[in-house]
N, C-alpha and C positions, 0 to 999 in steps of 0.2 A: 502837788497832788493833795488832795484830800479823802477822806474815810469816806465820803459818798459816791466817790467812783466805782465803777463797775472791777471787782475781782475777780478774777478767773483760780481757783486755788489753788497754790503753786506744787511743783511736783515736790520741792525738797523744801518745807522747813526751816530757816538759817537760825543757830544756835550765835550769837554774838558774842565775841568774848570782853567788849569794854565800849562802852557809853558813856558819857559824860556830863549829861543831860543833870543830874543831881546839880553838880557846881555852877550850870548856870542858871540855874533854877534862883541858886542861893543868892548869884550873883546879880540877875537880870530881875529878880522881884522875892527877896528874904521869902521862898519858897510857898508865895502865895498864889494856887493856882486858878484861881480869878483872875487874875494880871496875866497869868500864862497858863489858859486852859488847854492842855494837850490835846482835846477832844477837838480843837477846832486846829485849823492849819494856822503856825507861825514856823512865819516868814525866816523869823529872828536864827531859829533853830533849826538844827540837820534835824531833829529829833520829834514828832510829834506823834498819834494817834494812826491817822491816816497815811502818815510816812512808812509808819512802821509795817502795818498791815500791806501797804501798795509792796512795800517791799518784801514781804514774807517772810517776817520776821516772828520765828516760832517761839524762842529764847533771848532773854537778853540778861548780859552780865551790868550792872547797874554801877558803874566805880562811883566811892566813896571817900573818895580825893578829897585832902588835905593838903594845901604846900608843906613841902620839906621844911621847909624854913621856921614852921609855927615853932617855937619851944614845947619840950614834954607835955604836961598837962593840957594847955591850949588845944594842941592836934587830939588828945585824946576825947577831948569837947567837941571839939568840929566835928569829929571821925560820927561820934554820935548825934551831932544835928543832922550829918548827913546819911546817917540810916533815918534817922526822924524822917527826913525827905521823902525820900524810898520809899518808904510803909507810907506818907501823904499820897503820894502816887497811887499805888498801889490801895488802899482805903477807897479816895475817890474816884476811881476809875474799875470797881471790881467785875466787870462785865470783859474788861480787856485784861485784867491784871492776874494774876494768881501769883502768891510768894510760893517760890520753891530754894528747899535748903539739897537737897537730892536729886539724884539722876530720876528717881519713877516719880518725886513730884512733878519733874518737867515735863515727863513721859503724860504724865493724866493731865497737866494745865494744855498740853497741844492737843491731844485728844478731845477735850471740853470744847478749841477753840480761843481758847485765851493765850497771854504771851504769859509766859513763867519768868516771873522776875527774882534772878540772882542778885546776890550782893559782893562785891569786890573790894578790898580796902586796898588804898594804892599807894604803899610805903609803907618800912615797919615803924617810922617816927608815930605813928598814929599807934604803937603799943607802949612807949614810956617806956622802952625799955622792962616790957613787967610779961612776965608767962600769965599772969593773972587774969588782966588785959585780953591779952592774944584769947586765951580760954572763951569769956567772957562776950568777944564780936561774934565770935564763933558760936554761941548758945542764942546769940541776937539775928543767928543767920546769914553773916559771910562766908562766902563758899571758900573763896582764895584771898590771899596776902601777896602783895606785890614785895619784894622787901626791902627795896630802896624807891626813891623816886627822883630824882633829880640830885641830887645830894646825897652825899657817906650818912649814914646814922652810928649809930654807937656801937653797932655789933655788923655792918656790911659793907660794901662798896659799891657805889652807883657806878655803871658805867660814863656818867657825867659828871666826874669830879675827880679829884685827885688823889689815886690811891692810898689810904689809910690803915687797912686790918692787910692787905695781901688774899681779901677776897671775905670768908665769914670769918669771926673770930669765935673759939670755944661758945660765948652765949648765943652766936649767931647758929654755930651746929645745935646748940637744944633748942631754941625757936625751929627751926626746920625737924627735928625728932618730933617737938612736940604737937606741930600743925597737923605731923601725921599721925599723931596717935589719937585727934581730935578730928579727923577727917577735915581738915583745912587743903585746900590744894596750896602747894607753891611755885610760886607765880617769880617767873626770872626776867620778866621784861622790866626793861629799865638797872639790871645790875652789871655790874662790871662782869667780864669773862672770865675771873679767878672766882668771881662768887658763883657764876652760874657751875664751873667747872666743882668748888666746895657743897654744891646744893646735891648735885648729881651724884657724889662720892656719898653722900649722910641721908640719902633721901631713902626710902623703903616704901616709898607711893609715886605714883608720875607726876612728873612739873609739865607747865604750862609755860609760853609764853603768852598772855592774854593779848597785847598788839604789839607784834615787833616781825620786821621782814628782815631778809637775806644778806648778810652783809657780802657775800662774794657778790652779790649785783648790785650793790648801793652803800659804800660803806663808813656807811654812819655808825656813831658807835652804840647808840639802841640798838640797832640789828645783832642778827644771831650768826655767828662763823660756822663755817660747814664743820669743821670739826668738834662744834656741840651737837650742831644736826644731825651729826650718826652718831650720837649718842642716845637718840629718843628711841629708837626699834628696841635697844635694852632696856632703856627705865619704863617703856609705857607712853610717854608725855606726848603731848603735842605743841607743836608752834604755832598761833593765829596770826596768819598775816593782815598786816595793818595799811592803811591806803594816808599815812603823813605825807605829803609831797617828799619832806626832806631824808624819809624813811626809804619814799619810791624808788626814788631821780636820781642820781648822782650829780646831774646839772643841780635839781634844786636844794641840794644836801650841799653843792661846793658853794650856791650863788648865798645860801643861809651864812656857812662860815666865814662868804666875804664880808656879808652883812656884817655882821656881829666885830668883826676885826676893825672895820670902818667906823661902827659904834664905839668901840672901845677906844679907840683913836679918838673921836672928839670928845672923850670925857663920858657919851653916855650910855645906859646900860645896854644890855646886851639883846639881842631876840630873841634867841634860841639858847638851847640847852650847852651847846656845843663850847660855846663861852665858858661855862661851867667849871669842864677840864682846862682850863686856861689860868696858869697863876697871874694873872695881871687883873691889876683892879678896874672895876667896871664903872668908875662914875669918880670924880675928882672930890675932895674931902669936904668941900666949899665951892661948890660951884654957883656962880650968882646967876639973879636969872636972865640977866643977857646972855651970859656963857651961854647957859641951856637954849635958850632960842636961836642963838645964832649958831647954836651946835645943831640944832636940829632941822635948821633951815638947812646948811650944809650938807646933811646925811636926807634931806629929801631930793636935793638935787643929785645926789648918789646914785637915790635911785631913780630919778627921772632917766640918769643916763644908763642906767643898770637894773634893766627891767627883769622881773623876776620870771624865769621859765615855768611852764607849769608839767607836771606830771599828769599820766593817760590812766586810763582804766588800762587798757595793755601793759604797760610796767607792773601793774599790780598783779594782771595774770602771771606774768614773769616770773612774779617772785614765789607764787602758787606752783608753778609748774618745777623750780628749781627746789623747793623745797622736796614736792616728791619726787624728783631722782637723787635728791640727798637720803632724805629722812623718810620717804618711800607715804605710799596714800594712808598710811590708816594712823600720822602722825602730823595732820595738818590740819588748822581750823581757819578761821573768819574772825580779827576782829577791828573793828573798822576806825574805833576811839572819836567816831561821829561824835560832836559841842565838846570834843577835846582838842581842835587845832582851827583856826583860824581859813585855811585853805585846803583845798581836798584835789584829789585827781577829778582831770575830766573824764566825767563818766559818770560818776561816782559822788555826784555833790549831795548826795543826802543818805539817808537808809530805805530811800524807797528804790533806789535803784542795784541791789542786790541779783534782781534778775538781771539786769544786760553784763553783769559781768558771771555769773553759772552759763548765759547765751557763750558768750568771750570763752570758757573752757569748755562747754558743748563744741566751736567750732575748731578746739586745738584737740578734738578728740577724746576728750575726758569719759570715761562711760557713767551712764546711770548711779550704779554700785557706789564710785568712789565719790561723784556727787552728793552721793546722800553721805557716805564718812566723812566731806569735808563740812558740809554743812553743818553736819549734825550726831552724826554717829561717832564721830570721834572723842570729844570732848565729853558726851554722854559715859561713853566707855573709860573714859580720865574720871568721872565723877563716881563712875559704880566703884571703881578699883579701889579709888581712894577711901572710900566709902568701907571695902572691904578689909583694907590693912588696919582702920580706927578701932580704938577701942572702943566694945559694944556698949560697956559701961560710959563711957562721956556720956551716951545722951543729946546727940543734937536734934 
């Protein structure tokens, strides 16, 4: 689809809680958007102009993803090339873009017509370790902090890596006091379930999950257990479900882990995250490059014979509909982490297709009302609150 097709303008709005478009921006062209004018349809991208629009997309959370991996300083570099990004975006596209740090900015950039672009950082490696830091994304206009990403940092635990603190450790609880006194949302996708369960205990504003589904229907261990899910009607928060095949599927969450097991076997690294929590090493100390090729000839025929299943747009309703008889309608969002995975549900292969899946809970009965909460009211209502517990003096 492109921006010059005919829009019909949709009834609900979809508020996103995570895109990823920034990192391959970085990655596909050092954020030159000449090479990759949004404005025009690429291919390359879930993500463009006319994707977003076809899809009605009124909000979007913009992540400002750093691998875990970078050392201190470095991530705290990146973190800020890739707000640099963001505000690129958003500069050269100001007809489609408005920056919003607030729930009533977003309220006035959908009114205007335009998409209100959030900011999300996605790990707390991307703070050094420093409240300073933290403070400081936060005056530059991050909404929320994710607070691990794939890897433990110094003060949390990912749920993809091997327990360390037993969930936040003391400077972990003042980073989550202090988000909230800075009107930061905290963002529990991607931590381990002792940290989500430590977030929830220290928190005094609602958490978020920005992209993570169900783990009683798919249980991967980014997903969320039902017994965090009735924990959100107390704090406020909401869950965004996210459309990762291996997040969806239980097939393609087992056929990932076999992947990964298979890689690790011949020496080379891993796919997925799931390897993560895995004490074993992912690649041999010296491997020459015969090893590697003929390792990887082997693990293509793997999958020749071990083709990978794919996940529906229906699983992802699935895991919409299971959340609200968990965690009940006015604690569920959208977020889809579209140029953040490689493969998508069918259905679902870009952001322009957010209508056939509001069609998909139109036909399981959804009403009106809770369409509009999931799309959009809900996370609006995460943003005022939070908004509400900060203090007046920060300043954001």
């Amino acid at each position: 689809m492109n921006d010059t097709m005919d829009r019909t303008p949709p009834a609900h709005l979809v508020v996103d809680g995570h895109n990823d478009i920034a990192w391959e921006l970085r990655v596909q062209a050092s954020y030159d958007l000449d090479t990759l004018d949004l404005a025009r349809h690429q291919p390359s991208l879930h993500t463009d102009i006319g994707k977003l629009r076809s899809g009605g997309v009124g909000a979007q959370f913009f992540s400002v993803f750093v691998p875990g991996t970078l050392p201190g300083s470095e991530a705290v570099t990146a973190t800020l090339e890739q707000i640099d990004g963001v505000y690129q975006i958003i500069n050269r596209y100001p007809d489609t873009f408005a920056f919003a740090r607030t729930a009533a900015d977003v309220r006035t950039a959908m009114a205007d017509g335009r998409i209100a672009a959030l900011l999300g950082a996605e790990g707390g490696h991307s703070i050094d370790h420093s409240l300073g830091a933290l403070r400081m994304l936060r005056k530059l206009g991050v909404a929320y902090l994710t607070l691990t990403h794939n890897q433990n940092n110094t003060w949390a635990d990912s749920a993809t890596d091997v327990e360390l603190h037993g969930g936040l450790n003391e400077f972990g609880r003042d980073v989550v006091r202090e988000m909230n006194r800075i009107g930061m949302l905290v963002d529990l996708s991607h931590v381990a379930v002792t940290t989500m369960r430590d977030a929830l205990a220290v928190s005094s504003a609602p958490v978020i999950f920005s992209h993570s589904s169900c783990r009683a229907i798919c249980g991967h261990p980014r997903n969320v257990p039902d017994d965090i899910l009735t924990q959100l009607p107390n704090n406020g928060g909401v869950v965004m479900i996210t459309f990762v095949p291996s997040f969806v599927s239980q097939e393609c969450a087992d056929h990932g882990a076999a992947a990964d097991a298979e890689r690790i076997r011949l020496g080379l690294p891993p796919v997925t995250a799931l390897a993560a929590a895995a004490d074993e090493p992912t690649e041999p100390a010296h491997p020459t490059t015969s090893t590697r090729d003929a390792a990887a000839a082997e693990f293509a025929r793997w999958q020749e014979a071990n083709p990978a299943p794919q996940a529906t747009l229906a699983q992802v309703a699935d895991h919409i509909d299971h959340a609200r008889e968990v965690a009940g309608a006015r604690h569920i969002g959208l977020g889809g982490d579209y140029d953040g995975t490689a493969d998508l549900p069918v259905g679902l292969e870009d952001v322009s297709t957010y209508p056939a899946l509001l069609a998909e809970l139109r036909s399981r009965h959804w009403s009106e009302a809770d369409l509009a909460d999931l799309t959009s009211g809900n996370i609006l209502r995460v943003l005022s609150d939070a908004e509400a517990v900060a203090d007046p003096g920060f300043g954001t």
